[in-house]
N, CA, C and O atoms as CSV, one atom per row, in Angstrom:
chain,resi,resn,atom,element,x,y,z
A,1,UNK,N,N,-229.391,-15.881,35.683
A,1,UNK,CA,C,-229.240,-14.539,36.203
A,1,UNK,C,C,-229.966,-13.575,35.259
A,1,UNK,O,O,-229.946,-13.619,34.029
A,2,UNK,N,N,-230.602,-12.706,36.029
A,2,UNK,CA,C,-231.680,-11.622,35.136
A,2,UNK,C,C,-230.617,-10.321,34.610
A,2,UNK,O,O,-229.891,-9.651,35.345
A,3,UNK,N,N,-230.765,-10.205,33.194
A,3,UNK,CA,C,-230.412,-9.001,32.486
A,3,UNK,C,C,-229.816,-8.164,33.367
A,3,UNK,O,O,-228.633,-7.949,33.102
A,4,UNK,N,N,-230.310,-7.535,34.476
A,4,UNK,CA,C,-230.220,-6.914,34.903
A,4,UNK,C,C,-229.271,-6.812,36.221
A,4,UNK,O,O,-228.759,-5.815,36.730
A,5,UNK,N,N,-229.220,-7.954,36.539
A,5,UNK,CA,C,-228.458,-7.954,37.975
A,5,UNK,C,C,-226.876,-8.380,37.058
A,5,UNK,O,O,-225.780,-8.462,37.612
A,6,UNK,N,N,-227.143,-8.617,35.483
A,6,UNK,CA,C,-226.121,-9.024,35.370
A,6,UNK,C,C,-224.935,-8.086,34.450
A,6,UNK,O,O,-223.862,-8.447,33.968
A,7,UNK,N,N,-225.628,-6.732,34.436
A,7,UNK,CA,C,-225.279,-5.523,33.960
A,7,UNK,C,C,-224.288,-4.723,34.778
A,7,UNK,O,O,-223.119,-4.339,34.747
A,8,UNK,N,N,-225.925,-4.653,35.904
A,8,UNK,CA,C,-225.419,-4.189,37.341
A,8,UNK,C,C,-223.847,-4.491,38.180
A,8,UNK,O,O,-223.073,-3.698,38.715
A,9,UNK,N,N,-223.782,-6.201,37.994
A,9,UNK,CA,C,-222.658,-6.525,38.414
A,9,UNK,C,C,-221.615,-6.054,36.956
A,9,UNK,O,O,-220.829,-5.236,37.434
A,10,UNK,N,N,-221.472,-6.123,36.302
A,10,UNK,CA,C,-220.770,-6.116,35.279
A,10,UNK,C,C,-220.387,-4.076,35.354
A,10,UNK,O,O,-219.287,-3.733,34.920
A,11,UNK,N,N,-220.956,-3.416,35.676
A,11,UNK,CA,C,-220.976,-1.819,35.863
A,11,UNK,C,C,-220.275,-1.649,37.403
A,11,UNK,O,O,-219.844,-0.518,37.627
A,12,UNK,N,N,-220.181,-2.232,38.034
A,12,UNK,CA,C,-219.398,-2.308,38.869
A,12,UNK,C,C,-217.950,-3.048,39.363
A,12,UNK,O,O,-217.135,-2.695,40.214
A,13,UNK,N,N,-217.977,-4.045,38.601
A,13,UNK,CA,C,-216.696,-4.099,38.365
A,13,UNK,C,C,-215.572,-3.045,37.602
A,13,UNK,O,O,-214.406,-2.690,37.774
A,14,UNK,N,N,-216.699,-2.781,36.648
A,14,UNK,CA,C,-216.001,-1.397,35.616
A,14,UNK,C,C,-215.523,-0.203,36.987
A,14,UNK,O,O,-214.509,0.351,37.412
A,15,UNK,N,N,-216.528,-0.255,37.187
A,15,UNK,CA,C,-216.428,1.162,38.523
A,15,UNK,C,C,-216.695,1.082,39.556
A,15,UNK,O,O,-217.671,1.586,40.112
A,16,UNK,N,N,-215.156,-0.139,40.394
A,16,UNK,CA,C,-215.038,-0.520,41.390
A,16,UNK,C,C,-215.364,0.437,42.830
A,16,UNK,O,O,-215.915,0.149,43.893
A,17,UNK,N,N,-214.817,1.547,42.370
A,17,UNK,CA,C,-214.430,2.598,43.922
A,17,UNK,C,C,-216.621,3.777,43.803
A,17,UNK,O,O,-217.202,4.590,44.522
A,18,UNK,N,N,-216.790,3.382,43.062
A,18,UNK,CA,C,-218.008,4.415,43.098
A,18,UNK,C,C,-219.198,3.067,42.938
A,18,UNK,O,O,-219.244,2.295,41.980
A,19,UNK,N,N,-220.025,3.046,44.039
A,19,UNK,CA,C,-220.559,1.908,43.884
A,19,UNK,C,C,-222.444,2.161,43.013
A,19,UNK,O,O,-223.005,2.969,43.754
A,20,UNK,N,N,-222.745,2.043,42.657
A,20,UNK,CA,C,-224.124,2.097,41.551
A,20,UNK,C,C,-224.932,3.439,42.332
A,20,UNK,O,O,-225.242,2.888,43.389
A,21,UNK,N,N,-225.277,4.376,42.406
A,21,UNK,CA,C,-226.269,4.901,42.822
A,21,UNK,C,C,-227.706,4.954,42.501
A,21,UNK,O,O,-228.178,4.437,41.489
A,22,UNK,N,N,-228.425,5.624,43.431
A,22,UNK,CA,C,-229.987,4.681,43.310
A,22,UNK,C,C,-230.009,5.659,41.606
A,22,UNK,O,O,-230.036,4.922,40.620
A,23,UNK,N,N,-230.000,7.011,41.361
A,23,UNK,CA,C,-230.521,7.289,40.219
A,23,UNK,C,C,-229.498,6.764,38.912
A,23,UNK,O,O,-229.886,7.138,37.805
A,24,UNK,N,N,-228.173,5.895,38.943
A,24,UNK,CA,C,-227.590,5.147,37.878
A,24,UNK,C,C,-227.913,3.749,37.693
A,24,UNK,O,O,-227.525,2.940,36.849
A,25,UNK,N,N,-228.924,3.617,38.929
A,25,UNK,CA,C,-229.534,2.615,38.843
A,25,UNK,C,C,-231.141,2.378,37.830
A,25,UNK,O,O,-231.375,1.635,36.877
A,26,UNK,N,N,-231.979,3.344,38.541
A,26,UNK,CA,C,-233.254,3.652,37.604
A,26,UNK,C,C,-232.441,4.033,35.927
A,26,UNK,O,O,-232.623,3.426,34.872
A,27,UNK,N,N,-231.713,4.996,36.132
A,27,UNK,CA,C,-231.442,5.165,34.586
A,27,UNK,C,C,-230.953,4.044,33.361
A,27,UNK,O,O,-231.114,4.325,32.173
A,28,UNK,N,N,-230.554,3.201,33.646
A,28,UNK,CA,C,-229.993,1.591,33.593
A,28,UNK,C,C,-231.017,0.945,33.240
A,28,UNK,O,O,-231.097,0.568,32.071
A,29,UNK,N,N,-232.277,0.598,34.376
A,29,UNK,CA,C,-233.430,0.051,34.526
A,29,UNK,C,C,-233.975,0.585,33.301
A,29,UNK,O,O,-234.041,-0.139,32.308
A,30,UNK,N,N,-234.375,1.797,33.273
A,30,UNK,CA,C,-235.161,2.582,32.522
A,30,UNK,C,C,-234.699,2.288,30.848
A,30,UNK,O,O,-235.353,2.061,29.830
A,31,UNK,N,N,-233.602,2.386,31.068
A,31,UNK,CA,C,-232.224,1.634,29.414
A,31,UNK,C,C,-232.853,0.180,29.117
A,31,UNK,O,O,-233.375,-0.035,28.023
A,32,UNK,N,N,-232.805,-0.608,29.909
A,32,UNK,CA,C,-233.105,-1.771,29.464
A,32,UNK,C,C,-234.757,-2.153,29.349
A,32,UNK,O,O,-235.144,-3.079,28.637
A,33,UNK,N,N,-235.722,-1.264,30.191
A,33,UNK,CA,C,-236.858,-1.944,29.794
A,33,UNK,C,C,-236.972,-1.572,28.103
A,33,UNK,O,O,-237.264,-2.334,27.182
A,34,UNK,N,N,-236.669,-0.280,28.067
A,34,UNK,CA,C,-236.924,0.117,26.411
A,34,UNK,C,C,-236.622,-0.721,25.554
A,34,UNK,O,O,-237.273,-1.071,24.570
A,35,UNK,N,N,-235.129,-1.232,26.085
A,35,UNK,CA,C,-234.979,-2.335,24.691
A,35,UNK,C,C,-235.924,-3.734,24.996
A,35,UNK,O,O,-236.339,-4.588,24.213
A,36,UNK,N,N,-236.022,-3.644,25.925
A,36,UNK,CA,C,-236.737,-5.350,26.570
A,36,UNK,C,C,-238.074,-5.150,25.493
A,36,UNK,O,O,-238.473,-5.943,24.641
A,37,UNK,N,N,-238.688,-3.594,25.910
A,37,UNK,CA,C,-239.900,-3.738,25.047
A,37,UNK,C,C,-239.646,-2.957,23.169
A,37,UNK,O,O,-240.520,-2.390,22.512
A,38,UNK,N,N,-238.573,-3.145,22.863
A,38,UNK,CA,C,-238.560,-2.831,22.003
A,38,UNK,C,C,-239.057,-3.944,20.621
A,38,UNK,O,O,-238.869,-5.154,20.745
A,39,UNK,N,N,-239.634,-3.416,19.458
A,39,UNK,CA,C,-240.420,-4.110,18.865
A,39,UNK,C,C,-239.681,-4.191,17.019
A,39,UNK,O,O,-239.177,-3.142,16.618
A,40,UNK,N,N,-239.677,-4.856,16.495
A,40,UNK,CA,C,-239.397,-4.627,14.755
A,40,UNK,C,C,-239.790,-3.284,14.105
A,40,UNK,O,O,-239.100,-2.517,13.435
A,41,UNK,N,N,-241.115,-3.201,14.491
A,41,UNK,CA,C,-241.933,-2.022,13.532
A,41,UNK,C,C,-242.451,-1.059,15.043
A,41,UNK,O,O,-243.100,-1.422,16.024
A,42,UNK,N,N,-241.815,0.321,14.677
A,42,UNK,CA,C,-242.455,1.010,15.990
A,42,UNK,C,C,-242.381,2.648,15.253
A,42,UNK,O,O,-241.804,2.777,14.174
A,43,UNK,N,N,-243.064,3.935,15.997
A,43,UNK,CA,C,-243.347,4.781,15.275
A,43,UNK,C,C,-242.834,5.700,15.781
A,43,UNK,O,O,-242.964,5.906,16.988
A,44,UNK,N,N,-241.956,6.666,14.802
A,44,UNK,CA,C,-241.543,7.384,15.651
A,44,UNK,C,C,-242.274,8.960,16.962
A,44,UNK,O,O,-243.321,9.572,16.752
A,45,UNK,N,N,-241.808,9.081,17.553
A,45,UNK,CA,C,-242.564,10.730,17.802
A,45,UNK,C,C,-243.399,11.347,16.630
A,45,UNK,O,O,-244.621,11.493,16.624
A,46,UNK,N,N,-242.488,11.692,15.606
A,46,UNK,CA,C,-243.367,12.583,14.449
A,46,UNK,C,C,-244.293,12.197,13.678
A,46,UNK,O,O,-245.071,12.990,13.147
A,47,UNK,N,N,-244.350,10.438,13.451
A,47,UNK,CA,C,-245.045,10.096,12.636
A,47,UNK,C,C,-246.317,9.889,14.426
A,47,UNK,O,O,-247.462,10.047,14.002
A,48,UNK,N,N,-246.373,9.630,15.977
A,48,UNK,CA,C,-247.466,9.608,16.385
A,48,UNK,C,C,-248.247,10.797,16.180
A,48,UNK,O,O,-249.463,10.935,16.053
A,49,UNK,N,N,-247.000,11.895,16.171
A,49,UNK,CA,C,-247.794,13.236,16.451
A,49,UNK,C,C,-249.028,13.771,15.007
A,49,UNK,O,O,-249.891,14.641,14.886
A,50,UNK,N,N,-248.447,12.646,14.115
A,50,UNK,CA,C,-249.559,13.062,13.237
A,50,UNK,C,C,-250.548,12.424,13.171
A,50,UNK,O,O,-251.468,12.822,12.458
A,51,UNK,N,N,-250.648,11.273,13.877
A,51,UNK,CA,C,-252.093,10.308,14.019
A,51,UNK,C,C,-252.378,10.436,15.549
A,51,UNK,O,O,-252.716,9.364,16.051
A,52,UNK,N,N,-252.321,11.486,16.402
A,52,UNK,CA,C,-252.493,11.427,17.784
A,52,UNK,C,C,-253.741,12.411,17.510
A,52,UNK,O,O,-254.608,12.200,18.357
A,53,UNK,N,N,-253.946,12.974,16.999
A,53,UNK,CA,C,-255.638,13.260,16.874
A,53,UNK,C,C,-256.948,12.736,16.783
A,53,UNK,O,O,-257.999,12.793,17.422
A,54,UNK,N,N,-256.358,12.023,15.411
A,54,UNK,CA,C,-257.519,10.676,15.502
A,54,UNK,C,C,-257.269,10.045,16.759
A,54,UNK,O,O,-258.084,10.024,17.682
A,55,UNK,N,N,-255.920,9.436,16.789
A,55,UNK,CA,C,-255.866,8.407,17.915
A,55,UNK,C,C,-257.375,8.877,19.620
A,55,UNK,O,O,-258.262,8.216,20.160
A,56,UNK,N,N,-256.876,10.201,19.785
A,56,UNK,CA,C,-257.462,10.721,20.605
A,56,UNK,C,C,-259.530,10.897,20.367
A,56,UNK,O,O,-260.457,10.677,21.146
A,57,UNK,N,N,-259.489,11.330,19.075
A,57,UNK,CA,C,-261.094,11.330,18.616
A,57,UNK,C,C,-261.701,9.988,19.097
A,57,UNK,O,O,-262.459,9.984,20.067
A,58,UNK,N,N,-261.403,8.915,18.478
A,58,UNK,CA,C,-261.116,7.559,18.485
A,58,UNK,C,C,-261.574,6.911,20.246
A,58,UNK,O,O,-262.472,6.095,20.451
A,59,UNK,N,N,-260.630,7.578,21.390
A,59,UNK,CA,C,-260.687,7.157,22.424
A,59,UNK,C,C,-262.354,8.077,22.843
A,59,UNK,O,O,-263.400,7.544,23.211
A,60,UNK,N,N,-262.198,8.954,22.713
A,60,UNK,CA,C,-263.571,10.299,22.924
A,60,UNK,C,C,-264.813,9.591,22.506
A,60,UNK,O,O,-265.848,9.680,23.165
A,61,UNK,N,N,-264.713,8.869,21.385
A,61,UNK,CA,C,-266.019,8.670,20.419
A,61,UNK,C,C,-266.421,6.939,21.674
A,61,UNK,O,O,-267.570,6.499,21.705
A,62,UNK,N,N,-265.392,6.331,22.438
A,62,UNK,CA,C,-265.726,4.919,23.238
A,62,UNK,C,C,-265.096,4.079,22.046
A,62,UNK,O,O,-265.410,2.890,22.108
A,63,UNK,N,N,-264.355,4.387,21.073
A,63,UNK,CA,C,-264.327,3.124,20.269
A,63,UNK,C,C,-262.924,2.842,20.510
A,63,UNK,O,O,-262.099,3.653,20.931
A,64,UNK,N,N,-262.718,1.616,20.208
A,64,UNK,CA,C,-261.015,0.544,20.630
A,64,UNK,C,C,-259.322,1.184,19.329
A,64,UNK,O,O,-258.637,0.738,18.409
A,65,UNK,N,N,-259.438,2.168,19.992
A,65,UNK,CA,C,-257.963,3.515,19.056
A,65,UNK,C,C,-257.103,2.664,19.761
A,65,UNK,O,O,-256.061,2.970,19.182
A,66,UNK,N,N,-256.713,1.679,20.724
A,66,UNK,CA,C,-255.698,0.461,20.128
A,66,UNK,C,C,-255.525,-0.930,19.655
A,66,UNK,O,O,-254.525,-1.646,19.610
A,67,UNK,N,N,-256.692,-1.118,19.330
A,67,UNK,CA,C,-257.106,-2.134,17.998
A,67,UNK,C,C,-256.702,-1.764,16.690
A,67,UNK,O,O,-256.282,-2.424,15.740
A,68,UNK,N,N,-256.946,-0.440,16.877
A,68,UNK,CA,C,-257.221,0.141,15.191
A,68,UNK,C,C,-255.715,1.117,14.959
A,68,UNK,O,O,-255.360,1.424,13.821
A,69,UNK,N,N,-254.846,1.574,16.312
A,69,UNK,CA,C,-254.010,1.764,15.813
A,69,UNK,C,C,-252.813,1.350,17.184
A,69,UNK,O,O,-252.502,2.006,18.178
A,70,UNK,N,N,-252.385,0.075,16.732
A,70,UNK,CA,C,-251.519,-0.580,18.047
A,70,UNK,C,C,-250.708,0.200,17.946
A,70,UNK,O,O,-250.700,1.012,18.871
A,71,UNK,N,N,-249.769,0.372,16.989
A,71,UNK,CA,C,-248.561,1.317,17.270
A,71,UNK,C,C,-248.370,2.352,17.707
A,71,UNK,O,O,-247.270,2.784,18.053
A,72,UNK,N,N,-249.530,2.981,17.766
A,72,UNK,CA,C,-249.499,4.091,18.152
A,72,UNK,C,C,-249.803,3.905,19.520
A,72,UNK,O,O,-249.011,4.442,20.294
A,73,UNK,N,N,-250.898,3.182,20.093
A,73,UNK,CA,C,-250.550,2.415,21.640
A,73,UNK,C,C,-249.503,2.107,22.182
A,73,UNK,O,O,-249.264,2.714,23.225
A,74,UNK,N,N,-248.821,1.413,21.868
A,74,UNK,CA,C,-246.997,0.539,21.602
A,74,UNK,C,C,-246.270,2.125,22.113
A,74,UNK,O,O,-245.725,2.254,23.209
A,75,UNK,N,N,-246.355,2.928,21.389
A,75,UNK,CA,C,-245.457,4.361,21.597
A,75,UNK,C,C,-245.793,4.950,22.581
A,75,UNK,O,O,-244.949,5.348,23.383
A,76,UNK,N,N,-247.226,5.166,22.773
A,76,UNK,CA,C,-247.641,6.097,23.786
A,76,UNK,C,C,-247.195,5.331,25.276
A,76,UNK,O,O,-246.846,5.941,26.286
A,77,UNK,N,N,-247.280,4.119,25.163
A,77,UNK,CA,C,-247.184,3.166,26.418
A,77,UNK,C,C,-246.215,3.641,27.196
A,77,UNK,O,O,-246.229,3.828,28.412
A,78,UNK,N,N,-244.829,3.945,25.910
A,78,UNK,CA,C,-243.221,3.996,26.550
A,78,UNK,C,C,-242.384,5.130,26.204
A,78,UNK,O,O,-241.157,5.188,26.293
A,79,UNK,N,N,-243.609,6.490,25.585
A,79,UNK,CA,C,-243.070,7.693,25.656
A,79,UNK,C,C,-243.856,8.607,26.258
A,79,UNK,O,O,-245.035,8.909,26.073
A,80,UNK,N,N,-242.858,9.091,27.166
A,80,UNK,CA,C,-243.743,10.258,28.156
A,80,UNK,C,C,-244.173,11.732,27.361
A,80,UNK,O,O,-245.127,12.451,27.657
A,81,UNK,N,N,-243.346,11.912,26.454
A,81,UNK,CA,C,-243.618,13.304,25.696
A,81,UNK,C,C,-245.466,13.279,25.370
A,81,UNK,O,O,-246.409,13.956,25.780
A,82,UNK,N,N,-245.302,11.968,24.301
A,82,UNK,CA,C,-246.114,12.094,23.565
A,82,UNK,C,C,-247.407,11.583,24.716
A,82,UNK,O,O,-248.537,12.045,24.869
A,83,UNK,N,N,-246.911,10.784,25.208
A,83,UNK,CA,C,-248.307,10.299,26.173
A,83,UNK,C,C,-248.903,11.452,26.711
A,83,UNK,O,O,-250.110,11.695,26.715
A,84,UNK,N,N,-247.842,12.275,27.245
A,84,UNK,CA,C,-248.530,13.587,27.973
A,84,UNK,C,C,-249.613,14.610,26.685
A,84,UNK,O,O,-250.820,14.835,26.776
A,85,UNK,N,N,-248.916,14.932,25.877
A,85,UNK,CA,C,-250.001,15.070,24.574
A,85,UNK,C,C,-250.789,15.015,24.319
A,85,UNK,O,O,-251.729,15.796,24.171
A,86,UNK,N,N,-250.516,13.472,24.120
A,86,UNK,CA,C,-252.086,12.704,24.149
A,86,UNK,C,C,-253.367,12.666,25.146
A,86,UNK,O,O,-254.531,12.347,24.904
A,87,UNK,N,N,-252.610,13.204,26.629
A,87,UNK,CA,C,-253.417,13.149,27.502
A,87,UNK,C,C,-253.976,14.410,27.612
A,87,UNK,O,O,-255.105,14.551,28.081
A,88,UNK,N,N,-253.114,15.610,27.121
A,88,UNK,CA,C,-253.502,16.689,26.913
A,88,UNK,C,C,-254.837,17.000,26.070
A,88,UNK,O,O,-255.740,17.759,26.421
A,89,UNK,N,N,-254.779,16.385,25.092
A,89,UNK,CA,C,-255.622,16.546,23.917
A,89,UNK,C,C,-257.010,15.791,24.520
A,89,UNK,O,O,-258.139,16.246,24.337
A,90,UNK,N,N,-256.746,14.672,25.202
A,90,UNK,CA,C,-258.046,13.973,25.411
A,90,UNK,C,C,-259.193,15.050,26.418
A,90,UNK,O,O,-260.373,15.376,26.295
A,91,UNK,N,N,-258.059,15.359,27.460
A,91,UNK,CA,C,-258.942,16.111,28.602
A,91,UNK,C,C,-259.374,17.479,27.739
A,91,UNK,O,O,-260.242,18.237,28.171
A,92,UNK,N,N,-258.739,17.695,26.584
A,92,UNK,CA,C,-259.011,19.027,26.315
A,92,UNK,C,C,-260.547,18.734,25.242
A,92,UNK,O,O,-261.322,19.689,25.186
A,93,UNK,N,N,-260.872,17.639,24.561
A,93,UNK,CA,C,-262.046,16.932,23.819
A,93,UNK,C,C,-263.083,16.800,24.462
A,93,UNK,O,O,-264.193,17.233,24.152
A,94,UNK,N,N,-262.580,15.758,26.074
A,94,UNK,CA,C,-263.485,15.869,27.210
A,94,UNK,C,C,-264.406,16.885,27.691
A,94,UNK,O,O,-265.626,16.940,27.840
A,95,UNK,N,N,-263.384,17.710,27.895
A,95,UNK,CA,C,-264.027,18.842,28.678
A,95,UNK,C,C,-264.586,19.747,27.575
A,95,UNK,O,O,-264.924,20.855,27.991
A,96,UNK,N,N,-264.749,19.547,26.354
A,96,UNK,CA,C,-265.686,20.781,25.141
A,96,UNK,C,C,-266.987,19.742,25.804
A,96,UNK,O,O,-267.880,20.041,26.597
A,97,UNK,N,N,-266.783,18.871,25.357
A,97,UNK,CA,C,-268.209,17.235,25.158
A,97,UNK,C,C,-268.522,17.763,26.221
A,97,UNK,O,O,-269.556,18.378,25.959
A,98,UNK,N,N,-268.202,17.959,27.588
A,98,UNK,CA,C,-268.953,17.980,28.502
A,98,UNK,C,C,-269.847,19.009,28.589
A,98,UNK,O,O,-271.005,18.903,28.992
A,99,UNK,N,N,-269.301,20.019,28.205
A,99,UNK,CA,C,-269.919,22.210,27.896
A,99,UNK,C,C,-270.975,22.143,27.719
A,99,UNK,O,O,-271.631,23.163,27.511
């Protein structure tokens, strides 16, 4: 039985009369992939936000910024803050290069 169906059942026995709803469901889902992909060594927000420049130069210049910095790949993969950031910063590099 998968992690998950076996939570699921286990959250409903707890809370027989209210049966799972679809968004206590994603939120659950969303709980367990994090730990599923959770890793030994990982970085936090503050320490990407200080290598998300390079990280970003890095992607701009064509060269492999998750070779050279996985963890910081690893984070961006499974945080929306910083991914958005990051995506911020790229289109904002993009679009000077292009001027």
């Amino acid at each position: 039985m998968r992690w998950f169906d076996f939570l699921k059942k286990w959250f409903t026995r707890l809370h027989p009369v209210n049966k799972m709803a679809a968004d206590e469901i994603a939120v659950m889902r969303g709980i367990l992939m994090g730990v599923k992909h959770t890793v030994e060594v990982e970085l936090s927000c503050d320490q990407v936000y200080e290598l998300i420049d390079q990280y970003v130069e890095m992607v701009a210049r064509g060269e492999d910024a998750a070779a050279k910095l996985p963890l910081v790949r690893a984070h961006l993969d499974h945080c929306i803050e910083c991914r958005e950031e990051y995506e911020v910063l790229l289109s904002l590099i993009e679009n000077s290069l292009a001027s």
